[in-house]
ZAMARGU-4260 file (C-alpha; in steps of 0.2 Angstrom, whole numbers, plus 5000, padded with zeros to 4 digits):
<rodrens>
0) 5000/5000/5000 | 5009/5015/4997 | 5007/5032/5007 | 5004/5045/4998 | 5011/5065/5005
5) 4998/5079/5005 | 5012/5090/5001 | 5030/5092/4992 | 5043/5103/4996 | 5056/5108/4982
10) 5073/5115/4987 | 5080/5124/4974 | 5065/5128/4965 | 5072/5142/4956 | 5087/5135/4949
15) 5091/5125/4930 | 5087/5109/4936 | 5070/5113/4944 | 5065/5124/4926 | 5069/5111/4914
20) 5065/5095/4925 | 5054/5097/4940 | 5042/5109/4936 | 5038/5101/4918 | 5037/5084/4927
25) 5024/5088/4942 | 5013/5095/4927 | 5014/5082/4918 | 5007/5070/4934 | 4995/5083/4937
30) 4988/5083/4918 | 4989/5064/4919 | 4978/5062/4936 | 4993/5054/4945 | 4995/5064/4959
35) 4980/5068/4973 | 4971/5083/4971 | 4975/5090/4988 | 4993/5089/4985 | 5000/5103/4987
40) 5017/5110/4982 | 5031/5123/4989 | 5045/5129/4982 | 5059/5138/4993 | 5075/5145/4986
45) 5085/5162/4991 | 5075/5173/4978 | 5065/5183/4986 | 5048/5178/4977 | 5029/5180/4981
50) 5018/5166/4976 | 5012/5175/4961 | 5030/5177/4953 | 5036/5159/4958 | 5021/5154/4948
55) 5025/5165/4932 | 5043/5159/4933 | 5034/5140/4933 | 5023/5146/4919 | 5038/5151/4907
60) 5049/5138/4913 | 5032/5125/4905 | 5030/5135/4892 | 5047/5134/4887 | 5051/5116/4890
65) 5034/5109/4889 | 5030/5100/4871 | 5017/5110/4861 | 5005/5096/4861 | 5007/5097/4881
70) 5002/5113/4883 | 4983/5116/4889 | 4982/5132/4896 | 4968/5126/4910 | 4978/5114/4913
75) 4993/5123/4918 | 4982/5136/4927 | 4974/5124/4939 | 4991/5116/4942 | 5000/5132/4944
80) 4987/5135/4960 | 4996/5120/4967 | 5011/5132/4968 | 5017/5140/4984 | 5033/5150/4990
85) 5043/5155/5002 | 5062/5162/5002 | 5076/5153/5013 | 5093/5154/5015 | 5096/5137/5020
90) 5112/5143/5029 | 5102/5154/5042 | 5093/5141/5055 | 5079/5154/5059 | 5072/5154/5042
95) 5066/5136/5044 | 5056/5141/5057 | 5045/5154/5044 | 5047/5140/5029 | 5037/5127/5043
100) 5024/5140/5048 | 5021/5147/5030 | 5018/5127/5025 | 5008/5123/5041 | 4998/5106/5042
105) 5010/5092/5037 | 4998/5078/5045 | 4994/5073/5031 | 5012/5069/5026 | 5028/5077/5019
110) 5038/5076/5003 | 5055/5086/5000 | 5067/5085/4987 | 5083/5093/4990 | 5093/5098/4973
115) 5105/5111/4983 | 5122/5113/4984 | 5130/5095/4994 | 5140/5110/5005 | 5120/5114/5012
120) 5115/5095/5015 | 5118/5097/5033 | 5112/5112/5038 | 5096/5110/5029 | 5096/5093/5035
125) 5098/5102/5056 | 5086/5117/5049 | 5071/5107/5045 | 5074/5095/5062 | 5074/5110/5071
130) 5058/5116/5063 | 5050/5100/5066 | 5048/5094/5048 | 5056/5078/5048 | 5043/5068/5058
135) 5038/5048/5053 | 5030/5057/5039 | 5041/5065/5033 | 5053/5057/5018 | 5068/5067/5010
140) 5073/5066/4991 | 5091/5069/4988 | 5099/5074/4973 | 5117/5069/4968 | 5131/5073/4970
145) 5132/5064/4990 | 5151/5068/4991 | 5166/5066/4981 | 5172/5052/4987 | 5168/5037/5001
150) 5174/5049/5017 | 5161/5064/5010 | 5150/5053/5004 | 5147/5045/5024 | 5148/5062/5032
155) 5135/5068/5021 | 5123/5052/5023 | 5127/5050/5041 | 5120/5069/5044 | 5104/5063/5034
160) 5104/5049/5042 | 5104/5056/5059 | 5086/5062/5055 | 5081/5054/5041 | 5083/5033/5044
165) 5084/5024/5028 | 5068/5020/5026 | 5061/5038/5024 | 5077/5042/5014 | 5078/5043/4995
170) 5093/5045/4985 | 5089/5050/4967 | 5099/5043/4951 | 5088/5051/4937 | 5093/5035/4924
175) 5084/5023/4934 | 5069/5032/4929 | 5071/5030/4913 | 5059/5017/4905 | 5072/5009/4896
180) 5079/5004/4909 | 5064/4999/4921 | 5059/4987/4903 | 5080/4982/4908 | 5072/4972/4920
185) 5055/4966/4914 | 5068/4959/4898 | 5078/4950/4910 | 5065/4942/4922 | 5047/4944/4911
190) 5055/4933/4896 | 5060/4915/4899 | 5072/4918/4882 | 5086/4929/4890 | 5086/4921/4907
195) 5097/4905/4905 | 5109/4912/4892 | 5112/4928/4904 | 5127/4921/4913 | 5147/4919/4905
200) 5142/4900/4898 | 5133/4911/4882 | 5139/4929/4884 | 5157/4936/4879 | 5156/4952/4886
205) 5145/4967/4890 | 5147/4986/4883 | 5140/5002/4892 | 5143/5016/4884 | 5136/5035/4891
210) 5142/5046/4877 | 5139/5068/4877 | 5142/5079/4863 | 5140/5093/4875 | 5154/5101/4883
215) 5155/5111/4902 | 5137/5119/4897 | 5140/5130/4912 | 5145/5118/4924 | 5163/5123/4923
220) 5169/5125/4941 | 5159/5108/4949 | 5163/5097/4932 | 5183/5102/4934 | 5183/5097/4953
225) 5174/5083/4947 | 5179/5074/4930 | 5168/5058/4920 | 5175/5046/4932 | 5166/5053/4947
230) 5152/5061/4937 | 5146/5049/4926 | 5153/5030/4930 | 5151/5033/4950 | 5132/5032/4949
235) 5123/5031/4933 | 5135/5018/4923 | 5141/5009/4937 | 5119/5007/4940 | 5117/5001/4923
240) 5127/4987/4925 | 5123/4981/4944 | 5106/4981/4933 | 5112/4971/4922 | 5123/4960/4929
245) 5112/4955/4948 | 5104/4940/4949 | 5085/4939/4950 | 5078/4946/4965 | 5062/4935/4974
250) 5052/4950/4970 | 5050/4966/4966 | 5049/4974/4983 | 5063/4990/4984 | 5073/4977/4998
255) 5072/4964/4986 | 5079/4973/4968 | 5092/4982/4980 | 5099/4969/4990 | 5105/4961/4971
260) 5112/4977/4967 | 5122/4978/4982 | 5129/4960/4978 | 5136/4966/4961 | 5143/4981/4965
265) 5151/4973/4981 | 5158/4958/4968 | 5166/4973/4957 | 5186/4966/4954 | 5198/4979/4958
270) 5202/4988/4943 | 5220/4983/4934 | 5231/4998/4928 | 5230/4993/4909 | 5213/4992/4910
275) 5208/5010/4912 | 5210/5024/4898 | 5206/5042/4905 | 5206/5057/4891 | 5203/5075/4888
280) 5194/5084/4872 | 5206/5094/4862 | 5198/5105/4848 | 5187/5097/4833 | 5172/5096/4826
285) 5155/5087/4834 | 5143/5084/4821 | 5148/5100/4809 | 5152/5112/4823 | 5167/5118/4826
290) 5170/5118/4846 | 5185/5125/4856 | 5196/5111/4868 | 5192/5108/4887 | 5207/5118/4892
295) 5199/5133/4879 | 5182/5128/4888 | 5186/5131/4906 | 5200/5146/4903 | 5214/5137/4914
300) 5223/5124/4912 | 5217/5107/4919 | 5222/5087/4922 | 5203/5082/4925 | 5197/5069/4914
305) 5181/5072/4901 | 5184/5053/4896 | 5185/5037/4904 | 5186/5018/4897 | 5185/5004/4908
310) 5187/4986/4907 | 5180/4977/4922 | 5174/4963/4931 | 5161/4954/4942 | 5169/4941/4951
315) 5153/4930/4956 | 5147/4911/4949 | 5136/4922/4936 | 5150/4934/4927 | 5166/4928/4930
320) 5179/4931/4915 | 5167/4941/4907 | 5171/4956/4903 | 5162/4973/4905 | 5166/4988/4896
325) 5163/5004/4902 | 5164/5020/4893 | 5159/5040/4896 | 5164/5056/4887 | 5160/5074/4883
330) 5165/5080/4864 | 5161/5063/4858 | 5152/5061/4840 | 5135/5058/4845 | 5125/5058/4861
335) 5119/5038/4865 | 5116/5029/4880 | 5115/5011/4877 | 5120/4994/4884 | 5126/4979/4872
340) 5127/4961/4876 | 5138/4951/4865 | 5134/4931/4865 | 5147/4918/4861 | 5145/4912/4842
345) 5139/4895/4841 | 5150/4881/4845 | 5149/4872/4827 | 5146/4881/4812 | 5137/4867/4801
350) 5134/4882/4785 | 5154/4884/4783 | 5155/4869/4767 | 5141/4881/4759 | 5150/4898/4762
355) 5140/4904/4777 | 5148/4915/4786 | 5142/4916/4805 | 5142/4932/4816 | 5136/4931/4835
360) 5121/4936/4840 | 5119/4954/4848 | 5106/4962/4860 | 5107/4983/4860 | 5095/4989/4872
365) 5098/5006/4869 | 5092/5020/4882 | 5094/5037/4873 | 5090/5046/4864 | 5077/5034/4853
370) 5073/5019/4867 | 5075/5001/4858 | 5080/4983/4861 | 5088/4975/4847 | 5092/4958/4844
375) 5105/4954/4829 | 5102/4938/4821 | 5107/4927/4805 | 5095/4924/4793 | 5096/4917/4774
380) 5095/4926/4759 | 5080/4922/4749 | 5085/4916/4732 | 5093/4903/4723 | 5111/4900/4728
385) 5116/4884/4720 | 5124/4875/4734 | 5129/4892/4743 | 5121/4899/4758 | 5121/4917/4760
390) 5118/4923/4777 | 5114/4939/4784 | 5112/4949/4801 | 5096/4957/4802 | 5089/4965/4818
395) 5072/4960/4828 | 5067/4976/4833 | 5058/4982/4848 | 5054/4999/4848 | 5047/5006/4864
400) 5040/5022/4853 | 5031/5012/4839 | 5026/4997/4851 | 5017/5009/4863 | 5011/5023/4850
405) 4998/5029/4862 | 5010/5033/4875 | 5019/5048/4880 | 5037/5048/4884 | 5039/5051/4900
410) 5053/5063/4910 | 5060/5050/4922 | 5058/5064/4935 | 5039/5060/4933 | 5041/5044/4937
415) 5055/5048/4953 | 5044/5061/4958 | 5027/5053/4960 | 5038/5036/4969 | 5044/5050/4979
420) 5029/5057/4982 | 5019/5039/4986 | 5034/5031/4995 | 5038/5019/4983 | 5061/5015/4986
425) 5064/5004/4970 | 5070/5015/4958 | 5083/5025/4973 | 5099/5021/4978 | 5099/5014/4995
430) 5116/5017/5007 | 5124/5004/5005 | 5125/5003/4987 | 5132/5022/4985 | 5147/5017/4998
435) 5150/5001/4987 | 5151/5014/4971 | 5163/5026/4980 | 5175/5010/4986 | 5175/5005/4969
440) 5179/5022/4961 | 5190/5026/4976 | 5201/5011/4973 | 5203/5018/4954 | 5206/5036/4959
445) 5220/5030/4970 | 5226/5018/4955 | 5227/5034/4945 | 5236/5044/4960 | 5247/5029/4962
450) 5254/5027/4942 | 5254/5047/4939 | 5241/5045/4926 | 5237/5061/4916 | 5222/5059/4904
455) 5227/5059/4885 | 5222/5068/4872 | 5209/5065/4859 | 5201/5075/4847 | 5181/5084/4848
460) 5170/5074/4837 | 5179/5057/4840 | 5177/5041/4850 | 5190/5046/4865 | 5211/5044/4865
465) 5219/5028/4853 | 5220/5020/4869 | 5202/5017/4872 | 5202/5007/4855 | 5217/4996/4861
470) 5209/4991/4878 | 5195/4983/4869 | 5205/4977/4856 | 5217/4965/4866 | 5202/4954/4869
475) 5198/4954/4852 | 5183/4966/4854 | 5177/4982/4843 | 5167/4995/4853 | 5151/4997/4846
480) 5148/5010/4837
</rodrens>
């Protein structure tokens, strides 16, 4: 049974993140009939706003994100009613007592997502204790980044923690909103095709790939102290595959899916020195466009890494001696996120006295910015070969977009939100797995520190440094591409 909140309180509720994301999302589950009517929703940030400007600030930040075919203007007048204000300084204890007494009743519950500034977590996490809105009502949403490493990343939980016990605690990855990668699982464990190949008896290796065409888009100072490694591979990759890789769970309770998780990312194999290839954008072209170099980009210079390559493993029964490439960059050709199983090729070729030529079987499941699975298998030609056989690789597509016409493609902060907003942990990141990430990533930063590792140049508009190509290519692997 899930516990719905009466009302949702949005840190940051003026800033980027909020105007392309939040706002257009919570209209969309207002539009939809998802969320109660009586909900109602606060926004607090430093500007000082009324409730009137807060809502026209919401009513351009929908009319300029919002699809055209989305935009019903009483629509978006009843759900900017839901919208209420109040100005904080979430550095200044007192204010918390204004923001609980503008908000008022919270019997009825109490959600808040908090998308500030990591360096504010604790105080705002002791400011709303102190006004008394973190009762067993009360759940909190929390926005990445949580830390830049294991050591930050337990002060800042164990400061939530200290009011906020896991249960009423939500840590927000926005890729496991994504429907591709909810169906990620419905493939695995709603389809008795994949299940008993999914293990290193049929597959060779697994590929992620996370790829950007955009460079620093303004978030030149946290992206320099931060670099792919940290931004990209600590959460969203290194999700992707406990996703792919846990073993079924015995249902689809939050516990359940994230107690698998935890298991994979736990099983992670220390990552060997020639299996990482770290790089940085030079100055190229990306897709016509002449754009500057990183360096050019952030006006200094800089040894923080925009690209990262991985080869790693999961030592359990399941994987072992698979391998599992990992790769993120900025300045790369297009913008893709996808996952790609390779299977073995079939132990006996019984077309080779014909001429058939055999390629293994392939399964893209791809995540952005179309959502598809595809399955690359061989078929015959049709025709006549006298006593050939011409075989040919042709994909069994699924395409989430034609397969379900009548349905809209969602934000994944809809679908985070309303969990959010309903109580529902599946699709957040409980404690345990976010320290098992850090370790992990941790353990390469030091490898990094350890071997003076500087990251090595590769050109905007291509697929990362020469390197990258060679760490798949000793296995006898391409990336796909």
């Amino acid at each position: 049974m899930r516990d719905h909140s009466s009302t949702l309180l949005l840190f940051g509720a003026t800033g980027d993140l909020a105007r392309r994301m939040l706002l257009p999302s919570l209209y969309a589950l207002h539009a939809d009939g998802l969320i109660e009517p009586n909900l109602r929703i606060f926004g607090t940030a430093r500007s000082p706003l009324t409730d009137d400007a807060f809502r026209d600030m919401a009513r351009a930040a929908l009319c300029e994100f919002l699809p055209d075919d989305r935009k019903a203007e009483g629509l978006i007048d009843a759900f900017l009613l839901r919208l209420h204000y109040v100005a904080l300084d979430a550095s200044n204890p007192d204010g918390f007592a204004e923001l609980a007494a503008t908000i008022g009743d919270i019997s009825g519950g109490l959600s808040i997502f908090l998308s500030t500034a990591p360096s504010l977590f604790e105080a705002t996490i002791k400011g709303l204790h102190y006004a008394g809105l973190s009762g067993e009502n009360v759940r909190i949403g929390l926005e990445k980044p949580l830390g830049n490493d294991l050591a930050s990343s337990r002060h800042i939980n164990d400061a939530v923690n200290a009011v906020f016990p896991e249960k009423r605690t939500f840590r927000i990855d926005h890729y496991l909103g994504k429907e591709t990668v909810q169906n990620l699982m419905a493939l695995r464990f709603a389809n008795m095709l994949f299940e008993p190949l999914w293990n290193a008896n049929a597959i060779e290796h697994v590929q992620i790939t996370v790829s950007e065409t955009v460079g620093l888009e303004g978030r030149a100072g946290f992206y320099d102290d931060t670099g792919a490694l940290r931004d990209m591979v600590q959460n969203h990759m290194l999700q992707l595959l406990a996703l792919t890789a846990m073993e079924p769970p015995a249902s689809l309770d939050a516990t359940a899916i994230r107690d698998e998780k935890v298991k994979v990312l736990r099983a992670l194999r220390p990552v060997a020195e020639g299996d990482v290839v770290t790089g940085k954008y030079t100055e190229g072209a990306v897709q016509g466009d002449a754009v500057k170099s990183y360096e050019s980009d952030l006006g200094k210079a800089s040894d923080t890494e925009t690209f990262v390559a991985i080869k790693a493993y999961v030592d359990n029964w399941r994987w072992q001696g698979v391998p599992f490439f990992l790769r993120t960059g900025k300045r790369l050709p297009e913008r893709r996120s996808e996952i790609v199983i390779q299977f073995k090729p079939v132990p006996h070729n019984v077309f080779r006295d014909r001429g058939g030529k055999l390629e293994a079987n392939t399964l893209i499941i791809r995540l952005q910015p179309e959502e598809y699975v595809r399955l690359l298998v061989m078929a015959k030609e049709p025709g006549l070969d006298r006593g050939g056989v011409t075989l040919r690789e042709v994909p069994l597509d699924l395409s989430l977009t034609a397969a379900f016409a009548g349905s809209r493609r969602r934000i994944a902060y809809e679908r985070l939100l309303l969990d959010l907003i309903e109580g529902d942990q599946t699709l957040f990141v409980r404690r345990d797995e976010v320290e098992a990430q850090w370790a992990w990533i941790d353990a390469i930063r030091a490898l990094w520190n350890a071997t003076a590792l500087k990251p090595k140049a590769y050109g905007a508009g291509s697929w990362g440094p020469n390197a990258a190509i060679a760490l798949t290519e000793r296995d006898g692997v391409s990336w796909h591409e």
